[in-house]
Kinemage of the C-alpha trace (Angstrom):
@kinemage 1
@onewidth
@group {chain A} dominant
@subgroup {mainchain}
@vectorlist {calphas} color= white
{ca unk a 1} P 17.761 -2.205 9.436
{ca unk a 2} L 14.146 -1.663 8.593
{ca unk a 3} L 13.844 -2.833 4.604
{ca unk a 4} L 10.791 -2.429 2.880
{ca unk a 5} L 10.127 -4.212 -0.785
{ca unk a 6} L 7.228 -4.200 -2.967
{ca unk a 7} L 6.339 -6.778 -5.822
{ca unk a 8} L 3.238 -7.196 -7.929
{ca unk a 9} L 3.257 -3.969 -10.360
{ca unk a 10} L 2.470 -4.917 -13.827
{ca unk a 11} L 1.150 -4.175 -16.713
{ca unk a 12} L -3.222 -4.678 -16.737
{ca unk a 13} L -5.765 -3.899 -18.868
{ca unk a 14} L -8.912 -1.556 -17.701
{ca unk a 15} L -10.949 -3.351 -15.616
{ca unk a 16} L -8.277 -6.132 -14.623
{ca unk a 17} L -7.055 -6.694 -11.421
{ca unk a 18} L -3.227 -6.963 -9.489
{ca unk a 19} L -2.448 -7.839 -6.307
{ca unk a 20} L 0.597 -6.423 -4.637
{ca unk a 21} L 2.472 -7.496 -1.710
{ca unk a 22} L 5.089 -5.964 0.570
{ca unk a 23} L 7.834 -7.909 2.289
{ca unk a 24} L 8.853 -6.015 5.188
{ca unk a 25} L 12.582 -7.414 6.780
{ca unk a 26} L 14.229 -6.149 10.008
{ca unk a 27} L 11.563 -5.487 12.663
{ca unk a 28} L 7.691 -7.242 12.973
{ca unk a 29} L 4.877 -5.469 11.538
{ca unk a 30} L 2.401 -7.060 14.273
{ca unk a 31} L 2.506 -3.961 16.356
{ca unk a 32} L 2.781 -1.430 13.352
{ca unk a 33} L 0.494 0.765 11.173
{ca unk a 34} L 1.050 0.250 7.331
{ca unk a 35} L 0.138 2.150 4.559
{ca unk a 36} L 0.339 2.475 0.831
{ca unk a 37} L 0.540 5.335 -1.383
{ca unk a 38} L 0.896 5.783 -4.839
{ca unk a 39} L 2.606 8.348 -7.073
{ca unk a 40} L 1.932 9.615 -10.928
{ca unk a 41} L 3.885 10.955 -13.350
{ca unk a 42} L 3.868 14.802 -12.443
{ca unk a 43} L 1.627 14.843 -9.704
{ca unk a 44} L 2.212 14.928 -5.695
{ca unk a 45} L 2.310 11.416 -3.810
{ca unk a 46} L -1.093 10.212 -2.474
{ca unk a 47} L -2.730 8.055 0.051
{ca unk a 48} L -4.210 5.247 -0.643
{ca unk a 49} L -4.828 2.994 1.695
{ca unk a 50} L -3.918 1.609 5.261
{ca unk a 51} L -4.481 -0.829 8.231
{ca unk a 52} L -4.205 -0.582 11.892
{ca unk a 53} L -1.290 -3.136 13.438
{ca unk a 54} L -4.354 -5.250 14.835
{ca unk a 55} L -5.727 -5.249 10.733
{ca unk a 56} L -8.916 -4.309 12.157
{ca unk a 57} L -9.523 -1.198 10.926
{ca unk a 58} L -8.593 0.477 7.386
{ca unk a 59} L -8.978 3.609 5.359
{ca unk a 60} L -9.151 4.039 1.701
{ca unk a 61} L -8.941 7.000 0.127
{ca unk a 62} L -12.749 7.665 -1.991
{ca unk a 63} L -11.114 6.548 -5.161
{ca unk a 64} L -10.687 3.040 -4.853
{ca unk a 65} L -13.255 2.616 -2.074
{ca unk a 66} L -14.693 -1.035 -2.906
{ca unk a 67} L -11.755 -1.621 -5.371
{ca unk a 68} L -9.166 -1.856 -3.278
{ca unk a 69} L -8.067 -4.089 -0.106
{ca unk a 70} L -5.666 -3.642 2.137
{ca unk a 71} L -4.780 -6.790 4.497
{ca unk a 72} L -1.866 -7.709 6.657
{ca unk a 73} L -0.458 -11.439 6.906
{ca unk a 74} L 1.986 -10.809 10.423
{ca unk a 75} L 3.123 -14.332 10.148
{ca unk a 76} L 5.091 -13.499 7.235
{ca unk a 77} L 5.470 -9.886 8.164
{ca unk a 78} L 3.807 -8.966 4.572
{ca unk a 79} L 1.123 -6.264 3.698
{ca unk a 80} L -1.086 -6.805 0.413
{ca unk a 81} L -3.070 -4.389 -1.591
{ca unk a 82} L -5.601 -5.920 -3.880
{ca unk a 83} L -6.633 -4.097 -6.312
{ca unk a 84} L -9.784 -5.272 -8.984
{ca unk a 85} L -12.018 -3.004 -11.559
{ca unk a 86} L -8.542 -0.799 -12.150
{ca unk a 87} L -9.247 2.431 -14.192
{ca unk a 88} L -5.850 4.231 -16.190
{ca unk a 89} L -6.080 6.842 -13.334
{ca unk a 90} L -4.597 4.064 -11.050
{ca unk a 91} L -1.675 4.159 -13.211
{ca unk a 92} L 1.145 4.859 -11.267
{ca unk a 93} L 4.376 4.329 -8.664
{ca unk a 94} L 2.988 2.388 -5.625
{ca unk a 95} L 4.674 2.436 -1.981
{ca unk a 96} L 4.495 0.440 0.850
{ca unk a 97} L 5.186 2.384 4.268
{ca unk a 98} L 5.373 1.339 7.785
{ca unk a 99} L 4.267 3.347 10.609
{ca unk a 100} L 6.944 4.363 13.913
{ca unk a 101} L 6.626 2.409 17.071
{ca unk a 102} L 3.735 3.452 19.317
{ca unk a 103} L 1.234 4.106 16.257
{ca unk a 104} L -1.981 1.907 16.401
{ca unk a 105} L -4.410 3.470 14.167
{ca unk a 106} L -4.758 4.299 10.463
{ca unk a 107} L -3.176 7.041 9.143
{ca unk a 108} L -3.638 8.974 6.247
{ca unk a 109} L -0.743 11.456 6.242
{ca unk a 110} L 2.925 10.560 4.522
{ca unk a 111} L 4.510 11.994 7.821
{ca unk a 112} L 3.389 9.482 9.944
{ca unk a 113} L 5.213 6.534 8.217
{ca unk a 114} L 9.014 6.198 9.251
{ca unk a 115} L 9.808 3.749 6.189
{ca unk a 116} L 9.358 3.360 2.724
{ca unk a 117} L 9.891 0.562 0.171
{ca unk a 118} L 11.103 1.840 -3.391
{ca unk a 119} L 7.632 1.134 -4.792
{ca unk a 120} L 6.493 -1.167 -7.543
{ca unk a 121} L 4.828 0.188 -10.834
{ca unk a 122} L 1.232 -0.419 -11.689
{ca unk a 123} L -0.003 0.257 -15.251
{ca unk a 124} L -3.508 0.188 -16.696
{ca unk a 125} L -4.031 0.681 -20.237
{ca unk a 126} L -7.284 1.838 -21.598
């Protein structure tokens, strides 16, 4: 069983910074696509970032271009999202999501990721 948890969510002030890390159990992420997405109150999920399963390439949505970092550490099968200069419009629900087998680039879209971690809230106060 695929299990998916995210740590790291907090409570920052504008302009501070949070890492967050997902600990993915049950299958290697070596060969996998990974993602995160985030999620505010009232408003649709979104894309954030993500990372091919050689960590090579990544995608950011415009938002947090040059604020945020997605890696990938596949020794201990863990994906991190940096995050520094947050703004309140960060605020929000964040997910970690790992691609289905056979998936080696980036990807954008919610429907391409098979699992989902419950997510890990990130707050920025103004």
């Amino acid at each position: 069983q695929v299990q998916l948890v995210e740590s790291g969510g907090g409570l920052v002030q504008a302009g501070g910074s949070l890492s967050l890390s997902c600990v993915v159990s049950g299958r290697s992420i070596s060969r996998f696509a990974m993602g995160w997405f985030r999620q505010a109150p009232g408003k649709e999920r979104e894309f954030v970032a993500a990372i091919s399963w050689s960590g090579v390439t990544t995608s950011y949505v415009d938002s947090v271009k040059g604020r945020f970092t997605i890696s990938k550490e596949n020794a201990k099968n863990t994906v991190y999202l940096q995050m520094v200069s947050l703004k309140p419009e960060d605020t929000a629900v964040y997910f970690c999501a790992a691609s289905g087998p056979g998936r080696n680039g980036v990807y954008r879209n919610s429907y391409d990721y098979d699992y989902w971690g419950l997510g890990t809230q990130v707050t920025v106060s103004s």
